[in-house]
Each structure stands twice: as C-alpha cells, then as structure tokens.
C-alpha positions as a Markdown table, in Angstrom:
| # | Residue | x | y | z |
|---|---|---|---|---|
| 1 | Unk | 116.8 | 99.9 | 76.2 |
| 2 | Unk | 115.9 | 96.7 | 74.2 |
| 3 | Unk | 111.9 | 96.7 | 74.1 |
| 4 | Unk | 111.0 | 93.1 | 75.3 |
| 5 | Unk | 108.1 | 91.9 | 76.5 |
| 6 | Unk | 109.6 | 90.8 | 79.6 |
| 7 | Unk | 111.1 | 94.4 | 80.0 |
| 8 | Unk | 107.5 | 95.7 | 79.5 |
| 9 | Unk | 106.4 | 93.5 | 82.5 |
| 10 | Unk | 109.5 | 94.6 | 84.8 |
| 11 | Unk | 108.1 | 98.7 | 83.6 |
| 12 | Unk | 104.5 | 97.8 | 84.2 |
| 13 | Unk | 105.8 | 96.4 | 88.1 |
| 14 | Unk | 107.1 | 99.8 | 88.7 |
| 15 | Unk | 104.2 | 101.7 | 87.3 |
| 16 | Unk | 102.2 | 99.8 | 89.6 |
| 17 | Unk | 103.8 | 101.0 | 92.9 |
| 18 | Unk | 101.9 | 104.4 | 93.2 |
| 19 | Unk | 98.7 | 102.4 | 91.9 |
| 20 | Unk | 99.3 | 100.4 | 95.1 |
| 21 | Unk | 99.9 | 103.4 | 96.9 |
| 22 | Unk | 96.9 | 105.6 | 95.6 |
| 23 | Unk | 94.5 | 102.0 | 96.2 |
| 24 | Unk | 96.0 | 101.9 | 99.7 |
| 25 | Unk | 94.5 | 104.7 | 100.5 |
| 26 | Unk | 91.1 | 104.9 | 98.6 |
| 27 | Unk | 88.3 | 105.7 | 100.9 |
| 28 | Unk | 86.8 | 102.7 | 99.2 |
| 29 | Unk | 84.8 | 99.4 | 101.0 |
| 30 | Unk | 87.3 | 97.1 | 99.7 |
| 31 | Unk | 90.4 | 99.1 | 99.2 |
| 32 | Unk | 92.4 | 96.9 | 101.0 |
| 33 | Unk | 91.3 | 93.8 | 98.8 |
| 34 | Unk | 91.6 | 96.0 | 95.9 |
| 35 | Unk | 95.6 | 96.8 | 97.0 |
| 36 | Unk | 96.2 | 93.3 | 97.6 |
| 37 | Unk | 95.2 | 92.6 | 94.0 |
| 38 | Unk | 97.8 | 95.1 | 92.8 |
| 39 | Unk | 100.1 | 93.8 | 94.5 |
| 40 | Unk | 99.4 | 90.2 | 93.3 |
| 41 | Unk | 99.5 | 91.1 | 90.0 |
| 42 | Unk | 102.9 | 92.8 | 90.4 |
| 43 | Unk | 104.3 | 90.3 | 92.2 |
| 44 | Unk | 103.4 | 87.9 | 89.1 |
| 45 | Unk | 105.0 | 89.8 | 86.6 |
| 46 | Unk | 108.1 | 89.1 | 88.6 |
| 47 | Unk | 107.6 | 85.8 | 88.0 |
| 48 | Unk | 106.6 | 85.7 | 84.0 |
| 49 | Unk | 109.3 | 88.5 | 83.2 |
| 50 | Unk | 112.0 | 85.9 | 84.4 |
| 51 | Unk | 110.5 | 83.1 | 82.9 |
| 52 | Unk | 109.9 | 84.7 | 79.4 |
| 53 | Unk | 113.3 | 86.4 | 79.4 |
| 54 | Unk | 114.5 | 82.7 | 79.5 |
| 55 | Unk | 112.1 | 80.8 | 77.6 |
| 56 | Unk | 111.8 | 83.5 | 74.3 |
| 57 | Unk | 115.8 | 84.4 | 75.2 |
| 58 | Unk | 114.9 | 88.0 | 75.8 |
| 59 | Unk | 117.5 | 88.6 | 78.8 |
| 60 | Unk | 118.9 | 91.6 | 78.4 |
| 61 | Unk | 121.6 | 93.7 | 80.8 |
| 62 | Unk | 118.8 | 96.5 | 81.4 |
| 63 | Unk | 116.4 | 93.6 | 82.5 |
| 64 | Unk | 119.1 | 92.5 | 84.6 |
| 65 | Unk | 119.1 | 95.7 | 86.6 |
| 66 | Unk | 115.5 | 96.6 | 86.4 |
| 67 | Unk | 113.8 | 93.3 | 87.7 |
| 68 | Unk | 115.8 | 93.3 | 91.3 |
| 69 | Unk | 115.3 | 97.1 | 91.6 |
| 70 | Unk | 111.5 | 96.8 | 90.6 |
| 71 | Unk | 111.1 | 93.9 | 93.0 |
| 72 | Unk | 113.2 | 95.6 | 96.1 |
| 73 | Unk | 111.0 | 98.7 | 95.3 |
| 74 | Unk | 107.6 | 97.4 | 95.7 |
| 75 | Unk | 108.3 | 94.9 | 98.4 |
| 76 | Unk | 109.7 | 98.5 | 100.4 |
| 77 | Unk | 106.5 | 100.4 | 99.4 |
| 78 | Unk | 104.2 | 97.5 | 100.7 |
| 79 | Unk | 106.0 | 97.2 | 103.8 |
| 80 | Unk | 105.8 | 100.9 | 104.4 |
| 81 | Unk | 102.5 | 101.1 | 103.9 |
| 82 | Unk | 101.9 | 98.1 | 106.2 |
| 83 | Unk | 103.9 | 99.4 | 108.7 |
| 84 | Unk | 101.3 | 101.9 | 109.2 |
| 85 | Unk | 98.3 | 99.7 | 109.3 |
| 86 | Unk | 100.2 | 97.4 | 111.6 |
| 87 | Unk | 101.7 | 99.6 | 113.9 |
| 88 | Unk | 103.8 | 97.1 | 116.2 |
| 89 | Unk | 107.0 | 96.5 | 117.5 |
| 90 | Unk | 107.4 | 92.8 | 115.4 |
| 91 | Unk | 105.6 | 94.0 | 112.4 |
| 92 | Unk | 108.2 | 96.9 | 112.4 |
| 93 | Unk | 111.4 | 94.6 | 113.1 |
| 94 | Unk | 110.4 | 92.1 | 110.3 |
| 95 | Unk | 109.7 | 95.1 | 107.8 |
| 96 | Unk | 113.1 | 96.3 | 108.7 |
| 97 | Unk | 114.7 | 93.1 | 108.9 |
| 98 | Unk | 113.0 | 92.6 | 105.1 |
| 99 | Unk | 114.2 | 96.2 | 103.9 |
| 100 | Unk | 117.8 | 95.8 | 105.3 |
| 101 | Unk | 118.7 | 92.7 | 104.2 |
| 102 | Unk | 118.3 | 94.0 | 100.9 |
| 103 | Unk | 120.1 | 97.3 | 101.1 |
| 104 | Unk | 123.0 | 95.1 | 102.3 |
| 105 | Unk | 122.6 | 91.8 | 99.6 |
| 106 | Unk | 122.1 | 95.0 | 96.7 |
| 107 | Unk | 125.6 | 96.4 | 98.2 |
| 108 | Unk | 127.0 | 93.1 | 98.8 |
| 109 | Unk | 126.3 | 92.0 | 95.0 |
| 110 | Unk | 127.3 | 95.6 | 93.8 |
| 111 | Unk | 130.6 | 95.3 | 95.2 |
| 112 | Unk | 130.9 | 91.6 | 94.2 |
| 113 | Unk | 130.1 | 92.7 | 90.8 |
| 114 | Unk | 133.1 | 95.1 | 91.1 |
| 115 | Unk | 135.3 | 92.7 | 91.8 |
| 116 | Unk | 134.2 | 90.7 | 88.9 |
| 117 | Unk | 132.5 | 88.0 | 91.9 |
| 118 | Unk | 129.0 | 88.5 | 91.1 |
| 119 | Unk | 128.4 | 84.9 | 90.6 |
| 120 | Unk | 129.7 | 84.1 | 93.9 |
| 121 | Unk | 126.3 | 85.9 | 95.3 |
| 122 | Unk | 124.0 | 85.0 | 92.7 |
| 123 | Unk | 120.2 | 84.1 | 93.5 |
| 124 | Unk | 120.1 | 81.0 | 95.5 |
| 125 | Unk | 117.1 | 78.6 | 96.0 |
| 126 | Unk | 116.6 | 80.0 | 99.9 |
| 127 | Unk | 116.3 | 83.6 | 97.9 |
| 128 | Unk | 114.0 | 82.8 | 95.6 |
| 129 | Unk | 111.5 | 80.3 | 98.6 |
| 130 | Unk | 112.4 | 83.9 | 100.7 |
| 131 | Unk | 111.1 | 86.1 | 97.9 |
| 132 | Unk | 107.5 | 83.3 | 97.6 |
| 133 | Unk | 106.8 | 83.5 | 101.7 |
| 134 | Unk | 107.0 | 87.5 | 101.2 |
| 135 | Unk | 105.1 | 88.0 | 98.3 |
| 136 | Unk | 102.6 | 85.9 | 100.0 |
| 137 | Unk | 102.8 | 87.9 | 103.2 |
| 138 | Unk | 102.3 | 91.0 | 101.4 |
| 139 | Unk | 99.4 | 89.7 | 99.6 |
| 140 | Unk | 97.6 | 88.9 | 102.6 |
| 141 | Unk | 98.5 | 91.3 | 104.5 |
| 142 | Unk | 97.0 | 93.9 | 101.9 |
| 143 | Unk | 93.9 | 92.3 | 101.8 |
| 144 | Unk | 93.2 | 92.2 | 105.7 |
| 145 | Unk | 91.7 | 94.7 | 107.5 |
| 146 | Unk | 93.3 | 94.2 | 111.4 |
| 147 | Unk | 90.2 | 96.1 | 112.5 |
| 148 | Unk | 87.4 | 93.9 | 111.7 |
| 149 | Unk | 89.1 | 90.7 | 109.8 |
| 150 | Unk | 89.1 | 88.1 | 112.0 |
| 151 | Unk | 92.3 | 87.3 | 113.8 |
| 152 | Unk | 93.5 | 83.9 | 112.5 |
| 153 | Unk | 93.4 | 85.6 | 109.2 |
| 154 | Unk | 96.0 | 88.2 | 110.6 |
| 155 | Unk | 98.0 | 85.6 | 112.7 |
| 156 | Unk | 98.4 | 83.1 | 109.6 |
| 157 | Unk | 99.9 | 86.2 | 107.6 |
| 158 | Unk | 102.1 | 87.3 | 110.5 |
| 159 | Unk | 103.2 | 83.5 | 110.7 |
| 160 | Unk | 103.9 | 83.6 | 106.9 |
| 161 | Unk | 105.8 | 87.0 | 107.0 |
| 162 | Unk | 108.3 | 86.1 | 109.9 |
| 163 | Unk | 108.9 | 83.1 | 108.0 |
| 164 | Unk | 110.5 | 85.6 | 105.3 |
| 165 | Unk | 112.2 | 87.6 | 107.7 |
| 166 | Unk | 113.7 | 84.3 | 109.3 |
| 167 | Unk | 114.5 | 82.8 | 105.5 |
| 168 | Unk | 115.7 | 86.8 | 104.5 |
| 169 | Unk | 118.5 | 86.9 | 107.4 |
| 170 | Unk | 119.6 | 83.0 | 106.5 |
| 171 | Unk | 119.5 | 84.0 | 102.9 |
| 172 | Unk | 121.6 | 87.1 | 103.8 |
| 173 | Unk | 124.1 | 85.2 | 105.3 |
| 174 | Unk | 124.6 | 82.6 | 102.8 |
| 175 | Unk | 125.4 | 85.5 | 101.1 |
| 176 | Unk | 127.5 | 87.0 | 103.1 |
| 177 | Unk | 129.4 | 83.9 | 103.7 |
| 178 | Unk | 129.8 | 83.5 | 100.2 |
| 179 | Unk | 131.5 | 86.6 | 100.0 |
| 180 | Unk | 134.1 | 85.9 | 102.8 |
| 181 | Unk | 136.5 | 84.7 | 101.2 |
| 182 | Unk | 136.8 | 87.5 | 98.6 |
| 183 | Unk | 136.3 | 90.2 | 101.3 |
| 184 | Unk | 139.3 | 88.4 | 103.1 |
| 185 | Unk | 141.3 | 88.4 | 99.9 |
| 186 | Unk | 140.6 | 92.2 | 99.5 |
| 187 | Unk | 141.6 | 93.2 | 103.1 |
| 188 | Unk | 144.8 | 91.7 | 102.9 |
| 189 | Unk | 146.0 | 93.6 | 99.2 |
| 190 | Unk | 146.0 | 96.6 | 100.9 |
C-alpha cells in the first residue's frame, strides 16, 4: 500500500466510524453536535483525498478501492444510527433506499469491472450532487435532537435527505441504464 497523503485521509475516514459511533452515544449535553462534527469532518476528507490524489498525482489502485468503501461505510453507520433516533416509516425507506442503492451500484460496477466496462458506470455528476445532499443530511441530522430541536430544523433535514434518496434511485438508474447494453450482450453469449 503506497503511503499518500490522500490514502492517509481515506484511513483516517474509516478510523472515524467507531469515533462517530462511540460520540453517538456519549451520555454527553452535546453529543449529538459533537457526532455531527465527526461526521463533517469525515465527510471532508472525502472530498480533499480526491482532490489531492489529483492535484499532487497521488492516485493509486488501493485509493481507488478504499475511498468508495470508506464513503459507503460511514454513510451506512450514520444511517444506522439515525435510524434509531428517527424511528419512522420514511426515515427507514430513505435509509434503505440510500444503503441499497449502493450495494447494487458496488455490484453493478464490480461486475462491470469484470467485464472490463467499468468506465461505462463511472461516477457521474448526479452521483457526486447525490453524494453532497447526503452528506448534508447526515450532518444535520447528527446534530439535531428530534426531542427538543425545534421542528423546522428536523423538517429542512428530512427535506434535504429525500432529496438524496430521490437523486440516489435516479443516479442508480443511470447506472443501470448504462449497463444495459452490456448485460444484454452477456445474456445473449450464453
């Protein structure tokens, strides 16, 4: 494993998920402000890894597989946790709408890569705008405390978070439609 700095910051990401985790749970005042921190700062290393890989040419093949698995693992932890806090039937679906599309877009670009198609579901613009109205979500969602935070607080962040769901399914099925045409080709080989 090449020691960059931008491979540091992809580490650091995944060291801070059981930071999050441990915050989460303090029985601290501001535990919740002091998660949402963690996970701001987390979510800007994903960010400055990807731009310093490119700027100082430091892109390597294990930063390539680290980043996405760093970022799909602490966007799952946070919504987990969440899950909890907000214990609702649309909270829940946009989690799991949020945690599926990824298992299937990691699958999708695992086969793909496979086939030698990985370009033909590389990161589009609607991925990365997706990745911005979660990361925001999260954020806010972390710092609010349902209980006693007042509610246009909570109803701006649930605005912000279906967003993501909404812009995760459409980036899913660009995707997926991207794919079509291999998976076609594939099916009829055999």
């Amino acid at each position: 494993m090449p020691i960059t700095i931008p491979n540091i910051l992809t580490i650091l990401r995944i060291l801070l998920i059981p930071v999050l985790v441990v915050a989460f749970y303090l029985p601290l005042k501001n535990h919740f402000p002091l998660a949402a921190v963690i996970f701001a700062l987390a979510a800007a290393t994903d960010w400055v890894d990807g731009y310093l890989a490119r700027k100082l040419g430091q892109m390597t093949a294990f930063g390539a597989f680290l980043d996405p698995v760093a970022d799909k693992l602490m966007v799952a932890v946070a919504l987990v946790l969440l899950v909890e806090r907000h214990d609702t039937l649309l909270f829940t679906l946009a989690a799991c709408v949020i945690v599926g599309r990824e298992i299937v877009v990691s699958a999708l670009r695992e086969w793909m890569a496979e086939l030698g198609q990985r370009t033909s579901v590389a990161v589009s613009y609607i991925g990365k705008v997706k990745t911005a109205f979660q990361m925001l979500a999260i954020t806010g969602l972390l710092a609010i405390n349902p209980a006693s935070d007042p509610n246009w607080q909570l109803i701006l962040c649930y605005v912000v978070l279906y967003t993501a769901a909404v812009l995760t399914l459409w980036s899913m099925m660009i995707y997926l439609k991207a794919a079509w045409a291999v998976i076609k080709d594939q099916d009829n080989s055999f």
